[in-house]
N, C-alpha and C positions, 0 to 999 in steps of 0.2 A: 450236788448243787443243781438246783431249776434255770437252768440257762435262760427258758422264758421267762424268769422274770428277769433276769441282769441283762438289760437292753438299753441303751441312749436314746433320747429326743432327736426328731429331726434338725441336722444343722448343730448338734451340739459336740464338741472338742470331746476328745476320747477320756480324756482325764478331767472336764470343766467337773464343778462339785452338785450335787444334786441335793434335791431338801430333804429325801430321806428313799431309804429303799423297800421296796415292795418285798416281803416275805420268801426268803428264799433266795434273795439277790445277792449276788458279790458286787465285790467296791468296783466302783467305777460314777460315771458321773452321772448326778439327778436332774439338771436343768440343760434347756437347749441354748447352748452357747451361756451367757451372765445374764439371761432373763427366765422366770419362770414361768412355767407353763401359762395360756389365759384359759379363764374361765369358757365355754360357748354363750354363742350370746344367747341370750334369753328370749324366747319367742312367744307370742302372744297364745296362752290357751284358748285354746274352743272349747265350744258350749259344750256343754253334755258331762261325763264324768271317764276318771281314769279307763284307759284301757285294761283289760283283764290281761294277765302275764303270770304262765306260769313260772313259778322259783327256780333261778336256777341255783343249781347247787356248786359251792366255792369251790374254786378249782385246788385241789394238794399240795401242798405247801412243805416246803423242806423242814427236814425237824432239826438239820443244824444247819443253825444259820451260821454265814460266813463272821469271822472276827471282827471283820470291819463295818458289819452290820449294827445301825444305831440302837439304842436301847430305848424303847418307848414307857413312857410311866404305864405302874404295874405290872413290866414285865418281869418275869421268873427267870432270864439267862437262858432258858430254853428254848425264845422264840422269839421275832418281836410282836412286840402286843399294843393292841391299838385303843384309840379312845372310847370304842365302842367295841361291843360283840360284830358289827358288820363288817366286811371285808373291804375294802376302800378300791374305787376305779378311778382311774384317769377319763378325765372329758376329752372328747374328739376333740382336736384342733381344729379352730376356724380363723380365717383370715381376712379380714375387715370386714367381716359379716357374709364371705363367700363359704362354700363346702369345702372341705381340706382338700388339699390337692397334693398326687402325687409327687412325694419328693423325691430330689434328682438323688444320683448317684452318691454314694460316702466319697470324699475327698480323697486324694492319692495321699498314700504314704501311710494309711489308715494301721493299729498296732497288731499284732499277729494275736496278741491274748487278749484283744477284745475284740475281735471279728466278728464273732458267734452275735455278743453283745448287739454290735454296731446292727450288723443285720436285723436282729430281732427289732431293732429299734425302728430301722425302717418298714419294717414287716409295721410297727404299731401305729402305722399312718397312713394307710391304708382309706382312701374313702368311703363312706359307707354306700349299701348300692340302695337300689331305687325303693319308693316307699318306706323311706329315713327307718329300716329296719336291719341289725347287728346282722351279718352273716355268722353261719357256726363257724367253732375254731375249727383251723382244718390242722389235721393231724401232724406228728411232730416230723416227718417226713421233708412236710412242706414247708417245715417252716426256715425252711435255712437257704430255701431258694423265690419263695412267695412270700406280697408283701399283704401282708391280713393285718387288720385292727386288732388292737390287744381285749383280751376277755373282761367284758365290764360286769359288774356286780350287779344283783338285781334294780329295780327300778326305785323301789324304794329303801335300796342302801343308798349311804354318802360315801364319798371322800374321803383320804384323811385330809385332818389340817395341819396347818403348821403348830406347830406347840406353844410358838410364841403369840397367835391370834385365836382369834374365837373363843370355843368354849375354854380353852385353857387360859384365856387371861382374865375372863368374865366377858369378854365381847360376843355377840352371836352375827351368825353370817345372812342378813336378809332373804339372801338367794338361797332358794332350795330348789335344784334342779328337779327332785323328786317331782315338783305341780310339772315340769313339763314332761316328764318322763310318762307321767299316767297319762298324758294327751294326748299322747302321737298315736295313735293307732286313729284319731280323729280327723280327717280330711280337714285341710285348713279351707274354712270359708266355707263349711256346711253346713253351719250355725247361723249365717249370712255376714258374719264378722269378716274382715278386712282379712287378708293373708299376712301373713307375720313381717313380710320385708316390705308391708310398707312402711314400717318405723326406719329411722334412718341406723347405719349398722355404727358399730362401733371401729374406732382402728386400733392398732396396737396396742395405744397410751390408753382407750380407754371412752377417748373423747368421742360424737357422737361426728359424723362425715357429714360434709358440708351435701356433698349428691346426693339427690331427691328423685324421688323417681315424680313422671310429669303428672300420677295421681297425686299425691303428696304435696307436689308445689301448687296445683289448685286448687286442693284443699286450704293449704295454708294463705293462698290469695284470699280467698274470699274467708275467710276468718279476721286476717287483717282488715279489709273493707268491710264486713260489718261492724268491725270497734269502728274504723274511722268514723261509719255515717252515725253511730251511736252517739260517742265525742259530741260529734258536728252537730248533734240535734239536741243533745245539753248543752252545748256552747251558745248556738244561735237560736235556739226556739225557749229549752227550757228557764234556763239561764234569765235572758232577759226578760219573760214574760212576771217572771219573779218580782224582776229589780223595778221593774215599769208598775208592777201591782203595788210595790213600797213606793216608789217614787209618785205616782199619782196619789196618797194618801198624805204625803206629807206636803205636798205644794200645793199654793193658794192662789185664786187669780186674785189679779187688782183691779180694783173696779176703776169706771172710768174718771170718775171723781178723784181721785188720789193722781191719776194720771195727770190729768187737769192740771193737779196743783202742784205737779213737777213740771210740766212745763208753763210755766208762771213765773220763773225764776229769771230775775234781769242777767244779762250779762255785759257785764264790767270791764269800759276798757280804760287805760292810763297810757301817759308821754309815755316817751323814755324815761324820762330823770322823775317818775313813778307820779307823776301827779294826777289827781283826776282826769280825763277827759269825759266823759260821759257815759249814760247807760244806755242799755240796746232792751225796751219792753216786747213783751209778743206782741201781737197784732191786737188794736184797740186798746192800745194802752193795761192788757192784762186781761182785758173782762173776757170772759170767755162763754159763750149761751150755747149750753148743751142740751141738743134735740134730745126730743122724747121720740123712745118706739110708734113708729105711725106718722111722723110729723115728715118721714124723710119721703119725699114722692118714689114712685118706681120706675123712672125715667133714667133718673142718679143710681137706685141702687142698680139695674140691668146695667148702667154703663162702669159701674165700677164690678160688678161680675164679668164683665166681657174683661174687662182691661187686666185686673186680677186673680179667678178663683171660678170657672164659670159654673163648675159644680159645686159652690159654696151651699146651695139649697141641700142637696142629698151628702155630700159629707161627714165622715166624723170627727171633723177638728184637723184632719191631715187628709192627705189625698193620695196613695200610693203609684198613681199612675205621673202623678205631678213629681214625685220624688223621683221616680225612675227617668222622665225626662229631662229632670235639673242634672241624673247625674249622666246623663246621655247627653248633654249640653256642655258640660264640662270637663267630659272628656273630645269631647269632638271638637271645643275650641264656639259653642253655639254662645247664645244666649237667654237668660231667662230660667229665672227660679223654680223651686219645687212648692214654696211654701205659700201653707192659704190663709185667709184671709183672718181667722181666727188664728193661724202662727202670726201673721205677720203683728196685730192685735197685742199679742204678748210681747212679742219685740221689742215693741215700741213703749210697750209700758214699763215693761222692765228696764227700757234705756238700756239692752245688753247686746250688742254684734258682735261679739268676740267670733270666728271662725272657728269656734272649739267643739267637738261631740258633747260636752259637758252642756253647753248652752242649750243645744239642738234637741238633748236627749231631753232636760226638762222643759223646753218649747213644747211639746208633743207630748208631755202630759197634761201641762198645763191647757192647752187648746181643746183635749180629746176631755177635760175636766168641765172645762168651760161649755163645750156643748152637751155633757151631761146636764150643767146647772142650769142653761138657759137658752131660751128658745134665740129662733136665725133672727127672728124681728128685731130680738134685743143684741146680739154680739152685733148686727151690722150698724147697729144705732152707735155701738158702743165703738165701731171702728172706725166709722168717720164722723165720729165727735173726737177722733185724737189723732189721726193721720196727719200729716205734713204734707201741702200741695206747694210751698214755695211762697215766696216774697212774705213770709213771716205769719203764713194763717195755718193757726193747726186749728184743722175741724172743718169741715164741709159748708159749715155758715159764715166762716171766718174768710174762709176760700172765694167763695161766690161775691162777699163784699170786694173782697182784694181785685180779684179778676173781671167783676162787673156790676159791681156797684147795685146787686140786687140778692134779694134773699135766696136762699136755695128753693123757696119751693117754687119758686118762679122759672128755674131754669128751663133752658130746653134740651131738647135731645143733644143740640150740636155742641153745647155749651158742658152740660154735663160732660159728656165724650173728655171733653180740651184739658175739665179739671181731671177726670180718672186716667186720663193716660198720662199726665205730670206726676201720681203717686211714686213710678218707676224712678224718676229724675227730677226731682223737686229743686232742686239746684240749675238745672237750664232752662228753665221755666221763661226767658226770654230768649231762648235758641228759640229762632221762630223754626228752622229748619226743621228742627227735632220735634218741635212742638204739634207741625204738621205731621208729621207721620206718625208720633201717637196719637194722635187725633182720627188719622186713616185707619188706624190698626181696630182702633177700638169700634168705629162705624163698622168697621165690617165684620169684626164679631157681633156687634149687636145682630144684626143679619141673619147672620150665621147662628145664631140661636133660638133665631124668631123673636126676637126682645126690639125691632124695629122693621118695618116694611120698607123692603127693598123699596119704593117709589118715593120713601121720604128720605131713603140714604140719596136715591139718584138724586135730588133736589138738595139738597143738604150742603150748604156750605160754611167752610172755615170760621168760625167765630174771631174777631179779633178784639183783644182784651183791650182794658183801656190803661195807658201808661202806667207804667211802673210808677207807684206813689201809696205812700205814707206818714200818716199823721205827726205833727209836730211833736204832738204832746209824748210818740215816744222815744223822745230823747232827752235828756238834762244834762248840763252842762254846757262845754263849750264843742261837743261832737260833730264834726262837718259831714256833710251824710255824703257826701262823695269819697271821702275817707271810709266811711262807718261801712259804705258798700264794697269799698276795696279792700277792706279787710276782710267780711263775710265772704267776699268771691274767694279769695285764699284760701281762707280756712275750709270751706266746702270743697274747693280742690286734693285738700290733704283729708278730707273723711271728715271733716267736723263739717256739719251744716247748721244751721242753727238750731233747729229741732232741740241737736243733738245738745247744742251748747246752753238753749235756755234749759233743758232737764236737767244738764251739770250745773248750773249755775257758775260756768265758768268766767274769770278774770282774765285778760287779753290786755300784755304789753306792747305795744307799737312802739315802730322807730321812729315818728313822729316827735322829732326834737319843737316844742310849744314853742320857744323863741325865732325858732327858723321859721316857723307855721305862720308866725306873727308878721313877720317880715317878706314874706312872698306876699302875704296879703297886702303890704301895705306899699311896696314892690308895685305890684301891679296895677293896683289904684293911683299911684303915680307915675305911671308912665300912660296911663290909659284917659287922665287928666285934660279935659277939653279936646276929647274926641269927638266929632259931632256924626261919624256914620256908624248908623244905630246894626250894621251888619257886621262888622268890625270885633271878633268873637277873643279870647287869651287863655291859655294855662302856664303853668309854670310846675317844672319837675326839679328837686334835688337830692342825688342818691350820693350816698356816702361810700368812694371807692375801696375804701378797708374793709366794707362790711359787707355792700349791697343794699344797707338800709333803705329805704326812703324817708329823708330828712324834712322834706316839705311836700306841700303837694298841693296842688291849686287845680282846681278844673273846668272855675266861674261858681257863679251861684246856685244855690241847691234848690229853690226853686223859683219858677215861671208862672205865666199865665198861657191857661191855651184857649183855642177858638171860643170858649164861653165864659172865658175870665174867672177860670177855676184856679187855682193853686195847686201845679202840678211838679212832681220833680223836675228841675232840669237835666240837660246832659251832661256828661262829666268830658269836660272836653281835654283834660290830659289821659281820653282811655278812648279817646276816637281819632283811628289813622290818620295822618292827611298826607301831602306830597313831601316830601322833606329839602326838595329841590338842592341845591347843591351843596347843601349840607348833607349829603350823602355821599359826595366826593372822598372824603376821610377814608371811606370803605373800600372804596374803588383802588385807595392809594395803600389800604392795608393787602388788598390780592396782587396787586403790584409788589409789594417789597417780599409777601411771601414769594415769590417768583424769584428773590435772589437780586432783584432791579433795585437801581437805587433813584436818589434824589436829582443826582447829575444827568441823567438822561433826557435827550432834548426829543421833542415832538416840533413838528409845524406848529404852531400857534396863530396860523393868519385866522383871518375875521370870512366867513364867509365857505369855507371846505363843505365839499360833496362827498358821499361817502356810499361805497356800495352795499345798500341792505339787502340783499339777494331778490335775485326772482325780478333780476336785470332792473329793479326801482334802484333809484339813486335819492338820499336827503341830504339837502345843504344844513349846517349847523352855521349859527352864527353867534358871537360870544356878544358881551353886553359892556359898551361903555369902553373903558379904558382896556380893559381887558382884550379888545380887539386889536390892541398894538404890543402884544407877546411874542410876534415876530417870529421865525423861520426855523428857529434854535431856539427854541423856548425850553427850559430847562421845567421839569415837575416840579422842585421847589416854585420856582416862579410861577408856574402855571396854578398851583394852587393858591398864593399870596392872590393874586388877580381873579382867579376862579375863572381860565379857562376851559370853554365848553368844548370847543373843539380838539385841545388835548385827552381831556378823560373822555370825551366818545372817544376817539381813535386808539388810546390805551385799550377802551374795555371790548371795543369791537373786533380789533386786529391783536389785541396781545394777552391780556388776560384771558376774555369769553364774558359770558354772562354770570353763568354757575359759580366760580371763585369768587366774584363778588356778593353774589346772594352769602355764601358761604361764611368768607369772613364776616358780614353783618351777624350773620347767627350767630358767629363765632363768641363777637364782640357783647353781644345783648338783645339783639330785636329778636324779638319772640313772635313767633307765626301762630297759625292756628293747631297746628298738631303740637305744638309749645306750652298751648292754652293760652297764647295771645291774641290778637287782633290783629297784627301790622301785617302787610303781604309783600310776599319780596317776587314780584311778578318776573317771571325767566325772559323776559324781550331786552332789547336793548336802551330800553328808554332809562332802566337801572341804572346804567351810568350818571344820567342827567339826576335821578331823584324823581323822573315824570312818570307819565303813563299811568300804569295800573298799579307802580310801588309808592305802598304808603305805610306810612309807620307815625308811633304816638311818640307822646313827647316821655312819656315815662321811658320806652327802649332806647329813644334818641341818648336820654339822661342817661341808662343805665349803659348803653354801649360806650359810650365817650369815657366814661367811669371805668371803661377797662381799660383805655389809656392811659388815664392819670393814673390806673392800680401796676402801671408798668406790666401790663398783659397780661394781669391776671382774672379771670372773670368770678365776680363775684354775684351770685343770682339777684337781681334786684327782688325786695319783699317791704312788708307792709311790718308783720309781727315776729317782735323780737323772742316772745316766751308767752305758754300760756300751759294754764293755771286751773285747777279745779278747783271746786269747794271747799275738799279739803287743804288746797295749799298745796296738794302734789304736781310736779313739775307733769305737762304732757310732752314738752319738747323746747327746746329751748336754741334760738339760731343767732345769742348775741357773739358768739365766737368764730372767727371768718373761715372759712368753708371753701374759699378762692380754688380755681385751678388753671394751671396755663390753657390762656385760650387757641391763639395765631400757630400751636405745636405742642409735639409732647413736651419739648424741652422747654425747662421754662425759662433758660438765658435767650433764647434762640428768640422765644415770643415776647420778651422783654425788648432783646435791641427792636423788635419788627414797632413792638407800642412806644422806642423812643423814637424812630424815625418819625411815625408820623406827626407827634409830640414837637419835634423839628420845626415841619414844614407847615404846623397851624400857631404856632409861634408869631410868626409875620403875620397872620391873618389878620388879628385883633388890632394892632395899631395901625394896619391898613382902613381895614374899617371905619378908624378912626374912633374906638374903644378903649378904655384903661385897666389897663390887669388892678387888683386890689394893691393897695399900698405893702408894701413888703414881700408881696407874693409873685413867685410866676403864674402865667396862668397863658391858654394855648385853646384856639374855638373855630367854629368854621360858621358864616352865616348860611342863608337859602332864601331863594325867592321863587316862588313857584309862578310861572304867568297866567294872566286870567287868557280864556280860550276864548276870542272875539267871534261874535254873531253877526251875521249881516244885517242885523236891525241893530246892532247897537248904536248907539253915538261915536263919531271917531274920535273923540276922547277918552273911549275904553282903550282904543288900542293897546295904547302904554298902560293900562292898570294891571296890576296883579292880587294875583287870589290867596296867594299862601306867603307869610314870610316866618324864619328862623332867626334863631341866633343861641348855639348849641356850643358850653366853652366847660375850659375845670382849671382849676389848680389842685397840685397833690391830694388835698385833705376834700372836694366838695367838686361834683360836677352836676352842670343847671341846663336844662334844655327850654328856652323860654320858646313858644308857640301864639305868632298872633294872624288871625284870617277870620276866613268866611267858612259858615256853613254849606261846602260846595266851592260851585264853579261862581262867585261872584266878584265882580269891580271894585276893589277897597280904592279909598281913600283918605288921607287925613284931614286934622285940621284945617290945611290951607288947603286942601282939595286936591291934593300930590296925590303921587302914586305911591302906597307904602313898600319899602324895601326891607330888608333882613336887620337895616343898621339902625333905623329911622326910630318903629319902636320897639320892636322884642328887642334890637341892641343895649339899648338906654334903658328898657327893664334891668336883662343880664347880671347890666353894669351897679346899677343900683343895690338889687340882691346881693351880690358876690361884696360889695363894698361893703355892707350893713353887715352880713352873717362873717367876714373873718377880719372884720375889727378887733382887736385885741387880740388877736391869738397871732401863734410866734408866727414869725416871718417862715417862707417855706420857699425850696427850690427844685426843680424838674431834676431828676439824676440825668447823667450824659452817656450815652450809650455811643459807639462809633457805627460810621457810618455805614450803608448797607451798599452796594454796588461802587455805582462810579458815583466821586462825592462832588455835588453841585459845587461847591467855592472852585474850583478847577476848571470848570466851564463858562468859556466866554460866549454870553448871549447876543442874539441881535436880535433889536427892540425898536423896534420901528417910532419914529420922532414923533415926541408929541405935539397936540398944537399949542403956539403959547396960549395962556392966561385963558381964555377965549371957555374951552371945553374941558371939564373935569370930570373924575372919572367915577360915575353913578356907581351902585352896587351893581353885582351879577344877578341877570333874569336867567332862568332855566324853563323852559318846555318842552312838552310834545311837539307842538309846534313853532314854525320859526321864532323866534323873539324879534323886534324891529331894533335895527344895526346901533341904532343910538340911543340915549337916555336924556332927557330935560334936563334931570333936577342937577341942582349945582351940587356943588361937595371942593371940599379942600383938601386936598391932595398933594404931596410930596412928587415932581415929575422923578421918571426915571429915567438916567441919562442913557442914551442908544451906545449900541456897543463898549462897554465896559463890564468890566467881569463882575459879575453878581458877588457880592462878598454879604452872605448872612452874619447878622450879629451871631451869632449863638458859638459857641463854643467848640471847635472839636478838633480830633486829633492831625496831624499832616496829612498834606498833600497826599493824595494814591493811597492811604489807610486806609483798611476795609478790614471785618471782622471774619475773622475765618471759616464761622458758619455760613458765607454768602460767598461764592466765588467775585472777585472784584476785576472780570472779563471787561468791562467796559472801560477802564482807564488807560486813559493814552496813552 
């Protein structure tokens, strides 16, 4: 027997089974451990051709083989015999793609009759040495104590195979080590080819190793990033150059003529209970005279280039510099567009703002089409023949009438500027604020372009338009244009302007109940009946506290005469602030009870208290009328039935502050100007009184007091209940209430707070000397604002005043009636009195509220328990009145002092001095208090 060939694998069990034995071999085992041999890995040839190798000749082979030797097809029993005439080698082992390495020692215990084996085995593992060339065999000597590679077969023999694969089953083996075997005598990389390990190696299983060497991995980087920038340059260049070559083929502009006659479309508005009111035409009743290229002067279009697009001349329909800015603006939190003049052009003809890439994408063909089709002379003709500048003029001729009553080619520089910088904001077009600084912005780009001489900007002033006003003819029906504009202001606040609404041809439901409409009208013509001072001004508000509606709405008449006896709009005078004077107390008494404070808590109530306003001034307050005998212990119930002045300064000076009062008004419904209202709720202390610099309209009055009657829930006051496209599709729809607690999160909490005050304005009205509607409860506070005396005036002004109130509700309707002067003026009435809060806006109130919940059911205030310490507990002292003699006028309020007494008579119920206040109203015992409100103050 050839003991060289009966050898084991490194690592392999003395007995493990082997896939078959080499010629000459005894039994023993063919695999190392239960894996077979691996192939070596395969390495990259070089260039050039096999190395030349002389043959070696097969080493002798035993001519009896051992019994346990397998039998290979076509052998004779004499030997084994193999798939081919060549004699089969074993491949060096390699390990994860390393050189073999020598293996360690055979394991103890190793068997005595394979020793020779074992040895030879490890003798067959041997590393090759340098220059990846076979050492000779070293003689039989050595080999039982040195470890030598076994003798491989020439370069171009194989292997054997297994019987069960390759050629024997029909399968062939890709690999043919033979290509590397003629290459190695080739210096790797003298070809200029890469060395073989920079492929990644294999590990055991086969799989390829994650470790790279650091050529390989930068290789591989920049392989990746040239696919990505490839990608990225079919994604964003090729890609859409495509869709934008299709998409400018299939889009068509619209000429301005078609634009025209979409916005031409009346817009339709109805009551609530759906009946006509009337229609809203565009400006001139519809006609629309669209300039011809050339007719527009260059004064207008330079001023609508500065204000809009200032490279609209060299352009091509889009601006890329203007795009990078819009989105450099909107991420920074800036302001101001990207799109030019020809986008903006399509926009508007299309009627399409969606904020979508879909929109944008076909804007900017359409534009980049248009200025293929036609020259700058004609799109700018074409762009302000259809723009929207505001008070209902689309088109630059439309515009010029609106704003100054003269044709556009007449304008001037300053005048043009005023219309091109309203294109931005066509909706504030009466913020003079705003109106001035587009007006600055665009003068000084005109400048800045050379399109005006610095010396006529330095001379250049403000143009001021001439009143907001519009033709009769376009309205039909019965549409009151103080209505028709309150409603236009809304809707341009929610994104519809009217532009937008005559191109829809949109339908607009108000809450504008016709029979309430009717009846404030006729309301206020009778109480305003044989008035003879012609300064003497009225509105009248009613919102519906379930909804927010507004049910009526009066403002005076829609139009005047001015200095030339022209026919001009008038003001709407339920949308102009004024003093709300102590009918503002309500609010003062809602930051008081959010404080946890109740009804029962007494203040000084004398006539006459000084009070420290910092910065060591002291101001005496003095109350009005009867009101100046509240006495020492004046309880806030009582103080508010009397309208003590000197209680709610001292409350909001020394206990509340300023700020909670401002607060709860917002709370309640008075809208400011960051609100999009008008009313100002001035932070000084004149808050308290209703004077100074806080003024509010009668709409917030209506709509705050409506959060009382809605039991604290605020409902946003509004004009439009649903509106309505052409097709009849809904755009929104706000007849469904919408309410949320105002006074707290909670909305029990803000409840008891709106029945308190519901409480203590209870008394007020039959103080006044007022009647709640028949059946109904109903709960109001008057106000009289005083007029501010001149030292020229007559001493009969003294006592006049300038503002009066009278602001009430029951459950289902609350009314803010408003009658005064425009300003600081002297009213007086009929008989030449001084008017107070009871005298007329009371007897309006009264009239309204009795007429509008006629018939319908009887209704009652819910009862809430009380908040703090409750007033019927508290014994007042109420300083004697005098008999018969003096009765007790309504409450004045001012900035400045009021004078201690009033003329006018009145019939009054005395109230007797020290005896315990005992309100009618309803409520639970003695010391109750609700648990949301600590009840600290009960004796």
């Amino acid at each position: 027997m050839n003991d060289e060939r009966n050898r084991s694998w490194p690592g392999q069990e003395p007995d493990a089974p082997r896939r078959a034995q080499w010629p000459g071999e005894e039994d023993g085992p063919g695999w190392p451990g239960e894996e077979p041999p691996r192939r070596p890995q395969r390495r990259t040839p070089p260039n050039g051709g096999p190395r030349s190798a002389a043959p070696r000749s097969p080493r002798p082979r035993s001519s009896d083989p051992h019994p346990s030797d397998p039998q290979w097809p076509g052998g004779d029993g004499g030997g084994p015999e193999w798939p081919s005439d060549d004699e089969p080698r074993r491949p060096a082992p390699r390990a994860n793609g390393m050189p073999p390495r020598r293996p360690g020692p055979p394991p103890p215990g190793g068997r005595s009759a394979g020793a020779q084996r074992s040895q030879q085995g490890a003798a067959g593992h041997r590393p090759p040495p340098p220059g990846n060339r076979r050492p000779p065999a070293p003689p039989p000597a050595e080999q039982a104590t040195a470890l030598v590679r076994p003798v491989e077969p020439d370069p171009y023999e194989r292997e054997p195979d297994l019987i069960t694969h390759h050629a024997h089953n029909g399968t062939e083996d890709p690999y043919d080590d033979r290509y590397d075997d003629r290459h190695e005598s080739t210096p790797l990389g003298a070809e200029g080819d890469e060395p073989y390990d920079e492929e990644p190696a294999e590990d055991e299983d086969g799989d390829k190793n994650k470790t790279l060497t650091p050529k390989q991995r930068k290789k591989r980087r920049w392989k990746i990033i040239r696919r990505v920038l490839y990608a990225m340059f079919g994604l964003f260049v090729v890609v859409p150059a495509i869709a934008f070559v299709i998409t400018y083929f299939l889009v068509d502009v619209p000429s301005q003529e078609s634009v025209a006659s979409l916005q031409s479309q009346p817009i339709t508005l109805t009551y609530a209970d759906g009946s006509p009111m009337g229609k809203i035409a565009p400006a001139s009743g519809g006609s629309r005279y669209l300039l011809k290229p050339g007719e527009i002067p260059d004064v207008v279009k330079h001023a609508v280039y500065a204000a809009e697009d200032s490279s609209f001349e060299t352009n091509s329909g889009f601006d890329v510099g203007g795009i990078l800015r819009a989105v450099y603006n909107n991420v920074t939190g800036g302001q101001g567009g990207g799109s030019t003049i020809s986008q903006q052009y399509i926009k508007k003809a299309t009627a399409n703002e969606a904020p979508t890439l879909t929109r944008k994408w076909t804007e900017l063909a359409k534009s980049f089409k248009m200025n293929n089709q036609m020259s700058k002379e004609e799109i700018i003709t074409a762009y302000l023949n259809t723009i929207y500048f505001g008070r209902g003029a689309n088109g630059i001729e439309a515009a010029a009438q609106a704003y100054f009553k003269k044709p556009a080619k007449e304008l001037s520089s300053s005048e043009a500027a005023l219309l091109a910088g309203l294109i931005q904001g066509p909706s504030r077009s009466e913020n003079d604020a705003y109106a001035q600084r587009r007006w600055n912005f665009v003068m000084d780009q005109m400048v800045a372009n050379n399109w005006l001489p610095a010396a006529e900007r330095a001379a250049a002033t403000y143009p001021k338009p001439i009143p907001k006003a519009q033709a009769k003819a376009d309205d039909a029906g019965t549409l009151s244009l103080h209505i028709r504009n309150r409603v236009i202001d809304e809707l341009e606040a929610r994104g519809y302007d009217q532009d937008r609404l005559h191109q829809g041809g949109f339908k607009i439901t108000t809450t504008i109940d016709p029979k309430a409409q009717k009846m404030a009208e006729e309301s206020v013509a009778e109480g305003m009946k044989g008035q003879t001072d012609e300064n003497i001004l009225n509105a009248l508000v009613a919102v519906d506290p379930k909804t927010g509606g507004v049910v009526a709405y009066w403002g005076g008449p829609d139009w005047t005469k001015n200095e030339q006896g022209q026919d001009v709009q008038a003001h709407d005078w339920a949308n102009v602030p004024h003093n709300p004077g102590s009918a503002f107390k309500a609010f003062d008494l809602a930051a008081w009870l959010k404080m946890g404070k109740g009804l029962g808590e007494t203040f000084d109530g004398s006539n006459n208290r000084k009070f420290d306003v910092g910065g060591g001034n002291y101001r005496t307050i003095k109350n009005a009328g009867e009101s100046a005998n509240c006495g020492t212990q004046c309880t806030v119930a009582e103080a508010m039935k009397v309208s003590a002045n000197t209680v709610f300064y001292d409350m909001v000076i020394n206990k509340t502050k300023v700020d909670p009062v401002a607060k709860a008004a917002k709370e309640a419904g008075v809208e400011t100007a960051d609100e999009g209202g008008t009313s100002i709720l001035y932070p000084d202390i004149n808050i308290a009184l209703g004077g100074g610099r806080t003024v509010t309209t009668a709409e917030d009055m209506a709509a705050g007091f409506a959060t009382f009657a809605g039991e604290g829930v605020r409902q946003k006051q509004h004009f439009v209940a649903k509106l309505t496209n052409s097709q009849d599709e809904v755009e929104f729809d706000e007849t469904a209430p919408k309410g949320t607690p105002a006074f707290s999160d909670d909305a029990d909490k803000s409840k008891q707070i709106a029945g308190n005050v519901t409480d203590a304005l209870e008394e007020v009205v039959p103080y006044s000397k007022l009647k709640c509607p028949s059946g109904h409860d109903c709960a109001g506070k008057t106000g009289t604002q005083q007029y501010d005396f001149k030292d020229s005036d007559p001493a009969s002004y003294r006592d006049r005043n300038a503002q009066t109130w009278m602001v009430g509700y029951t459950p289902s309707i609350s009314t803010a009636v408003w009658v005064g002067g425009d300003g600081n003026k002297p009213l007086h009435d009929k008989n030449n009195k001084p008017i107070y809060g009871r005298t007329i806006a009371g007897p309006i109130w009264e009239d309204f509220m009795s007429r509008y919940l006629t018939g319908k059911p009887a209704e009652k205030f819910g009862k809430v328990k009380p908040i703090g310490k409750d007033a019927r507990t508290v014994v007042t002292t109420t300083a004697q009145k005098p008999p018969e003699k003096s009765t007790p006028p309504p409450e004045t309020t001012s900035s400045t002092p009021p004078p201690p007494t009033s003329t006018e008579p009145t019939e009054t119920t005395p109230t007797k001095p020290t005896k315990p206040t005992k309100p009618p109203w309803s409520r639970p015992g003695p010391g109750t208090s609700d648990p949301l409100f600590p009840n600290t103050g009960d004796p």
